[in-house]
VMD Tcl script that builds the backbone (N, CA, C; Angstrom):
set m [mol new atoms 288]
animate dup $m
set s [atomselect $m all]
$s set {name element resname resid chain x y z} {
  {N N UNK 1 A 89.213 107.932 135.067}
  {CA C UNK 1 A 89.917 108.174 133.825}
  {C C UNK 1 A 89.691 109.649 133.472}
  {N N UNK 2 A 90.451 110.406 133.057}
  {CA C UNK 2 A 90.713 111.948 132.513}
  {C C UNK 2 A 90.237 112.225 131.404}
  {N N UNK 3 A 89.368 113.173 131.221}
  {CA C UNK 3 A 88.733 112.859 130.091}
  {C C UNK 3 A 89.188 113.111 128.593}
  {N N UNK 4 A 90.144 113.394 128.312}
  {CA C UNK 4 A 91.072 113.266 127.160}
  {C C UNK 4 A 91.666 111.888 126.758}
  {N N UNK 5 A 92.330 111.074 127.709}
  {CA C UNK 5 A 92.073 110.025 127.774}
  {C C UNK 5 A 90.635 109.004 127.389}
  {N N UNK 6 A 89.707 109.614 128.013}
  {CA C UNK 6 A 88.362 108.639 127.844}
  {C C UNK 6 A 88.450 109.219 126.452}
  {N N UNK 7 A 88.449 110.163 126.072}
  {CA C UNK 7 A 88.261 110.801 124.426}
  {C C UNK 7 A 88.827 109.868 123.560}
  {N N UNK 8 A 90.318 109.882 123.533}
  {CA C UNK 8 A 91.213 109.058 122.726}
  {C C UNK 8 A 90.722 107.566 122.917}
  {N N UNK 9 A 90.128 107.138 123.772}
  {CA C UNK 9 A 89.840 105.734 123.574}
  {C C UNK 9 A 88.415 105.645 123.286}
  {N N UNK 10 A 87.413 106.572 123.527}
  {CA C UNK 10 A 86.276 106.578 122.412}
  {C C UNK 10 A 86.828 106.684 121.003}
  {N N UNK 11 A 87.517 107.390 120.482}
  {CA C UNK 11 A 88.040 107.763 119.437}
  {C C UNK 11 A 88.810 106.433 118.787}
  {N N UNK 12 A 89.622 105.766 119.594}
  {CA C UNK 12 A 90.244 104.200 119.147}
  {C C UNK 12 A 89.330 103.236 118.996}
  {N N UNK 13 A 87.852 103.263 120.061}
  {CA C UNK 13 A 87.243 102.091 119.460}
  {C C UNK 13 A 86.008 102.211 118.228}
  {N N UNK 14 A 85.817 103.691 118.097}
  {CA C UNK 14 A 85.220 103.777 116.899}
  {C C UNK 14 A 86.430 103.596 115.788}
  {N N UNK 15 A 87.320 104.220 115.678}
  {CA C UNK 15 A 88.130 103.496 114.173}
  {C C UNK 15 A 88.953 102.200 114.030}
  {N N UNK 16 A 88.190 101.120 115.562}
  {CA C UNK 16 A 88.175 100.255 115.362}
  {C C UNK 16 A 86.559 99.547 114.621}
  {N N UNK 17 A 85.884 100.028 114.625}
  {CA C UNK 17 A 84.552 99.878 114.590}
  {C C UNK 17 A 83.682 99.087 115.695}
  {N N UNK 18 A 84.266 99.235 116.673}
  {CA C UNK 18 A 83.763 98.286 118.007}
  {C C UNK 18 A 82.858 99.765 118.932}
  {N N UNK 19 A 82.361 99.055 119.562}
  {CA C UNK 19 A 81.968 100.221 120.937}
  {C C UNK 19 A 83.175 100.478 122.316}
  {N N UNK 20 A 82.755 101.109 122.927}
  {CA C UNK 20 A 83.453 101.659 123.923}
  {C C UNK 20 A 83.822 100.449 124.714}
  {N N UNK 21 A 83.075 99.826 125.104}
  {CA C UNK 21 A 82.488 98.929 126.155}
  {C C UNK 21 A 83.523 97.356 125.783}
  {N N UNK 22 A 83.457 96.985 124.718}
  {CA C UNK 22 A 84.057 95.719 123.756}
  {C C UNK 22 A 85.488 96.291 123.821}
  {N N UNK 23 A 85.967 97.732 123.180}
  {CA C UNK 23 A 87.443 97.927 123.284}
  {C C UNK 23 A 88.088 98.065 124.973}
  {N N UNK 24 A 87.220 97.808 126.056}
  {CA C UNK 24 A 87.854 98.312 127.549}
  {C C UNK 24 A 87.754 96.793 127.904}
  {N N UNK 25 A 86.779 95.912 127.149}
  {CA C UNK 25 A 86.789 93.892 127.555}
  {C C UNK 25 A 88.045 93.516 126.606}
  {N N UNK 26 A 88.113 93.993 125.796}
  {CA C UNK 26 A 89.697 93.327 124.965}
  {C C UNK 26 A 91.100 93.892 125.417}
  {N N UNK 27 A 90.674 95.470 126.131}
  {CA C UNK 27 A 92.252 95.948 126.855}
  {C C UNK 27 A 92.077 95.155 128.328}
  {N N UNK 28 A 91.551 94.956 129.102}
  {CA C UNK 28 A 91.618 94.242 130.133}
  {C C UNK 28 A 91.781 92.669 129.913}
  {N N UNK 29 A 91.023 91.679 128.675}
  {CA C UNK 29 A 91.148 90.775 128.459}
  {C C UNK 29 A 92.785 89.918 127.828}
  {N N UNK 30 A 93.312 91.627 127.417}
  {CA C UNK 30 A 94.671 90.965 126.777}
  {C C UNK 30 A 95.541 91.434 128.184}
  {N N UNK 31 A 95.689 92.458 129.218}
  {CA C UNK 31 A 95.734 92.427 130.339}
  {C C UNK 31 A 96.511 91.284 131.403}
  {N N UNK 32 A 95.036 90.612 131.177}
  {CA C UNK 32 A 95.117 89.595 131.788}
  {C C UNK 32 A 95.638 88.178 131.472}
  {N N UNK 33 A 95.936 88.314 129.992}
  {CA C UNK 33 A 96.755 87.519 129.666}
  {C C UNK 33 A 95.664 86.076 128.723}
  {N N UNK 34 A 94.142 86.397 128.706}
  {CA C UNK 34 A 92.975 86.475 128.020}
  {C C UNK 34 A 93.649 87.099 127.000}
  {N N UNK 35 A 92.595 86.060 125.919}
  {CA C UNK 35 A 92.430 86.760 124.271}
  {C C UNK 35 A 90.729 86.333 124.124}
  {N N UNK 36 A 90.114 87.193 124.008}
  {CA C UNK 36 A 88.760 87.300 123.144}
  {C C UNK 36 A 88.762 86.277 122.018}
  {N N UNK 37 A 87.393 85.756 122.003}
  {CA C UNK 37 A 87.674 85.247 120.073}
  {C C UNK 37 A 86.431 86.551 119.579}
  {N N UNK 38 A 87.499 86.558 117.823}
  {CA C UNK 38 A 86.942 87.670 117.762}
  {C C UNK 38 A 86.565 87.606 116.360}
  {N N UNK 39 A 85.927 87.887 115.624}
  {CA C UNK 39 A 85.725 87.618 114.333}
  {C C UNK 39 A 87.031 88.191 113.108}
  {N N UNK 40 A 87.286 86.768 112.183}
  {CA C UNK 40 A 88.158 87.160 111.678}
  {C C UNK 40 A 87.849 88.804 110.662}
  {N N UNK 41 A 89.084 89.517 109.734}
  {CA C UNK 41 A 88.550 90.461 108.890}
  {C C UNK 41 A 88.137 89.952 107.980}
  {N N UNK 42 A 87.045 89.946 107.251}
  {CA C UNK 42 A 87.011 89.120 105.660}
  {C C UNK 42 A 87.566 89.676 105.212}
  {N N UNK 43 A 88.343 90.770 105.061}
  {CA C UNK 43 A 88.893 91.040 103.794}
  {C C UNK 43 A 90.488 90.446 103.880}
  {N N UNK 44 A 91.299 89.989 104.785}
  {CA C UNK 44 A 91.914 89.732 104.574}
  {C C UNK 44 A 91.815 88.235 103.943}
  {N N UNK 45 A 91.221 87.503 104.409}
  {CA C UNK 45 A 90.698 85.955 103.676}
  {C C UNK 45 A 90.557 85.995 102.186}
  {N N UNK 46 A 89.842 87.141 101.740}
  {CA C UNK 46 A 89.540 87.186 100.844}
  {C C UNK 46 A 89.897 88.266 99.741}
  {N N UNK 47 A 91.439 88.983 100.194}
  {CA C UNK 47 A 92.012 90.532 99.927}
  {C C UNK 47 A 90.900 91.185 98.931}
  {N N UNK 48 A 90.032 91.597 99.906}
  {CA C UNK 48 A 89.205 92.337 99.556}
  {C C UNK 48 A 89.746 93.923 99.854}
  {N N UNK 49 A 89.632 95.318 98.900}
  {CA C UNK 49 A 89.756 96.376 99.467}
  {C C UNK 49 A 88.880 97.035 99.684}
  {N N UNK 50 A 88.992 98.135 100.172}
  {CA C UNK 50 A 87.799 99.114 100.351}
  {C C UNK 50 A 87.739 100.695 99.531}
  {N N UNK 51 A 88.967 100.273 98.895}
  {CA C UNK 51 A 89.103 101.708 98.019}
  {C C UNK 51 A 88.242 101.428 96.441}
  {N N UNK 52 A 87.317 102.558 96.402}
  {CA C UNK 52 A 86.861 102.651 94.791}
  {C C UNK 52 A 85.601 102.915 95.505}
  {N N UNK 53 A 84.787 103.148 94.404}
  {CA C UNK 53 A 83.101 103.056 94.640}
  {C C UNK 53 A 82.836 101.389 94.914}
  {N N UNK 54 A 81.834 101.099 95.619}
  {CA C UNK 54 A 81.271 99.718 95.593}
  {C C UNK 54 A 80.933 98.956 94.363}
  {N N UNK 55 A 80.358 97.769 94.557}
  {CA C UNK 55 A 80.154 97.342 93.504}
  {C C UNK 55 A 79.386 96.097 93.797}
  {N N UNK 56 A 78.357 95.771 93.049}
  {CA C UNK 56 A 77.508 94.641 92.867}
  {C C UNK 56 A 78.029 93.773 92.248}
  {N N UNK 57 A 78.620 92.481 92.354}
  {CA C UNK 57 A 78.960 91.953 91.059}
  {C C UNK 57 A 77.788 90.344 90.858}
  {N N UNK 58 A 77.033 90.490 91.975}
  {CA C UNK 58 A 75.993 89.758 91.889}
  {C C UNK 58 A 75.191 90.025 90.283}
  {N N UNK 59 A 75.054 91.490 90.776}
  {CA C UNK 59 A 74.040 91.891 89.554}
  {C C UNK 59 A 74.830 92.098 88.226}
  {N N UNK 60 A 76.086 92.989 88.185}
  {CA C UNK 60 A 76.524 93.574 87.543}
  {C C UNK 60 A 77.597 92.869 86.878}
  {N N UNK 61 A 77.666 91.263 87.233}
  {CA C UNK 61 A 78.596 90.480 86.823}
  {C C UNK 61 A 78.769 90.528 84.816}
  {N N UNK 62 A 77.338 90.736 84.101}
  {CA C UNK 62 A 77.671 90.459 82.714}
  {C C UNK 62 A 78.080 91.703 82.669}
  {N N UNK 63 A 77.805 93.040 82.996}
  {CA C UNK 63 A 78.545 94.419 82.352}
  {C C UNK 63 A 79.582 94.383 82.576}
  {N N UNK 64 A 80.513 93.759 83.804}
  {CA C UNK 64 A 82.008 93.736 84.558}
  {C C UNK 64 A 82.498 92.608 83.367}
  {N N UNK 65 A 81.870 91.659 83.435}
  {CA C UNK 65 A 82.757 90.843 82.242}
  {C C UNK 65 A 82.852 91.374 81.051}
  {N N UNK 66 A 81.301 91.922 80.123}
  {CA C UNK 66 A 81.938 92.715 78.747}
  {C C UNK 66 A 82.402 94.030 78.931}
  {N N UNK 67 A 82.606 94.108 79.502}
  {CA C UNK 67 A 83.515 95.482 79.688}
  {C C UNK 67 A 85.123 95.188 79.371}
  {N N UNK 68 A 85.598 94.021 80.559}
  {CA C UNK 68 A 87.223 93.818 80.340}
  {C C UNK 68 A 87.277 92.915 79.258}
  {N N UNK 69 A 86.346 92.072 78.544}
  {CA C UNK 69 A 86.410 91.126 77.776}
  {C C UNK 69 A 86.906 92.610 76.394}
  {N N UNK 70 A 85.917 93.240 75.987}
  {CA C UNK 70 A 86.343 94.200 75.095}
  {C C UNK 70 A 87.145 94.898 75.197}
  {N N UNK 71 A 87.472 95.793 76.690}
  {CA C UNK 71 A 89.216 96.097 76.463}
  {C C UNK 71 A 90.307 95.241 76.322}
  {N N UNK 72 A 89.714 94.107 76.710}
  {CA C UNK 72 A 91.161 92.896 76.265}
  {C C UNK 72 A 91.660 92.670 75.023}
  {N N UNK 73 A 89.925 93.134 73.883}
  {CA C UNK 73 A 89.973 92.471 72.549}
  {C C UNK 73 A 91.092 93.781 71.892}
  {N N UNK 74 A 90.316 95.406 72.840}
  {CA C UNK 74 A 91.059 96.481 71.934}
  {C C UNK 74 A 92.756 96.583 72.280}
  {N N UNK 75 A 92.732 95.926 73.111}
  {CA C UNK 75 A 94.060 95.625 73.169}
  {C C UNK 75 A 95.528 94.837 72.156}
  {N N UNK 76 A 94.276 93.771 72.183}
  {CA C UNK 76 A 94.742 92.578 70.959}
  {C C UNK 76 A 94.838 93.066 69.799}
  {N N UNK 77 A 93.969 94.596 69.412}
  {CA C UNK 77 A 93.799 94.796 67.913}
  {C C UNK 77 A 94.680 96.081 68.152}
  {N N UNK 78 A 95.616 96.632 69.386}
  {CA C UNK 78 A 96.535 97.547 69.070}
  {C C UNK 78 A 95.779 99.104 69.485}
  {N N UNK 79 A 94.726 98.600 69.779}
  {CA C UNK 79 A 93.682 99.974 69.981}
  {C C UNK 79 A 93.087 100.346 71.122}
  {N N UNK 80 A 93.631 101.483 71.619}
  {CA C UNK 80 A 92.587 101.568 73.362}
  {C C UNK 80 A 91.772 102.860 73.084}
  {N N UNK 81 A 91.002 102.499 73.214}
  {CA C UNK 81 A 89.653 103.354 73.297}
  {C C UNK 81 A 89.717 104.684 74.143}
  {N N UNK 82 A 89.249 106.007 73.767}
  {CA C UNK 82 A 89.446 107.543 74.008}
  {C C UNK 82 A 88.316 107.093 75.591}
  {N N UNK 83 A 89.463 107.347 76.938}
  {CA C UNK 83 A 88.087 107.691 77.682}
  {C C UNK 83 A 86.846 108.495 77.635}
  {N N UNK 84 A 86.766 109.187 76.930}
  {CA C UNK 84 A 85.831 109.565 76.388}
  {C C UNK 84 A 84.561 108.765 76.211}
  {N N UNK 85 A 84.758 108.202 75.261}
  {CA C UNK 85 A 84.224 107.170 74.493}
  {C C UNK 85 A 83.619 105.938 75.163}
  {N N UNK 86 A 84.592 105.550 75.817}
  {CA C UNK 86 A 84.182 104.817 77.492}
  {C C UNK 86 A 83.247 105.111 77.935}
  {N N UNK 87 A 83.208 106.922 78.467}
  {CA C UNK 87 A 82.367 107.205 79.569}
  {C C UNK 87 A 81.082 107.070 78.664}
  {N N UNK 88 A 80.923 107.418 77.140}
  {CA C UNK 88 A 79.335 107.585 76.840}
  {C C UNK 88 A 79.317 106.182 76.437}
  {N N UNK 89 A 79.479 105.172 76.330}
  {CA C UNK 89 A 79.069 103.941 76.145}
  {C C UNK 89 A 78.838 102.854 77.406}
  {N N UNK 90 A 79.632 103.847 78.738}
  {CA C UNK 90 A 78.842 102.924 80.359}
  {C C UNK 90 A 77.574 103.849 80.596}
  {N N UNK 91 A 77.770 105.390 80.157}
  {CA C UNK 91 A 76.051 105.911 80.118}
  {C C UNK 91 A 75.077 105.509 79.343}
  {N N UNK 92 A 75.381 104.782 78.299}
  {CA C UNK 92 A 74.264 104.082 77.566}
  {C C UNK 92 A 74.012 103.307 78.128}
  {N N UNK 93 A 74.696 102.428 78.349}
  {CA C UNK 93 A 74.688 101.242 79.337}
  {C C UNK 93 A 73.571 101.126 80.653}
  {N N UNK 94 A 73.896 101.906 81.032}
  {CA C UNK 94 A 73.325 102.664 82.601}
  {C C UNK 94 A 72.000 103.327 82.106}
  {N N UNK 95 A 71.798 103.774 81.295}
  {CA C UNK 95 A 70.419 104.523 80.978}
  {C C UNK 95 A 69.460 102.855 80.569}
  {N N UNK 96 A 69.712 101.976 80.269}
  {CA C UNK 96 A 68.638 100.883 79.617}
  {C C UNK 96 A 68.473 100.234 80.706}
}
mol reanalyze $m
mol bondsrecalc $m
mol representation Tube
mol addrep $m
């Protein structure tokens, strides 16, 4: 194999997140007319994304709930809150 070639397919099985070795058993395995079993994505099961910062919601489940619970309420009362105002009341938050 040429090594520009070997490049581009190091390069395909890392932004597959596989190794070298696993992406050259699944191009020969589909090849041959073989399919691998392969682990499903969770995120599609579960449309999970990957865009934003992370998030705990193990831990962080009561701040995630009063958080939208009170923009829901300032909503109801006609009133949305100055981001501003937001940001120093999740830093209070975050400082205790």
């Amino acid at each position: 194999m040429d090594a520009e070639l070997q490049r581009r397919a190091h390069a395909k099985a890392a932004a597959l997140g596989i190794s070298f070795a696993e992406y050259i058993r699944r191009l020969v395995a589909g090849d041959l007319g073989e399919h691998l079993k392969s682990k499903p994505d969770i995120s599609v099961l579960f449309d999970l994304i990957d865009e934003g910062p992370p998030t705990d919601i193990a831990r962080d489940k009561d701040k995630m709930i009063g958080e939208a619970v009170w923009q829901q309420y300032l909503r109801d009362v006609g009133r949305l809150p100055k981001a501003k105002i937001l940001q120093k009341i999740r830093r209070t938050k975050s400082s205790r």
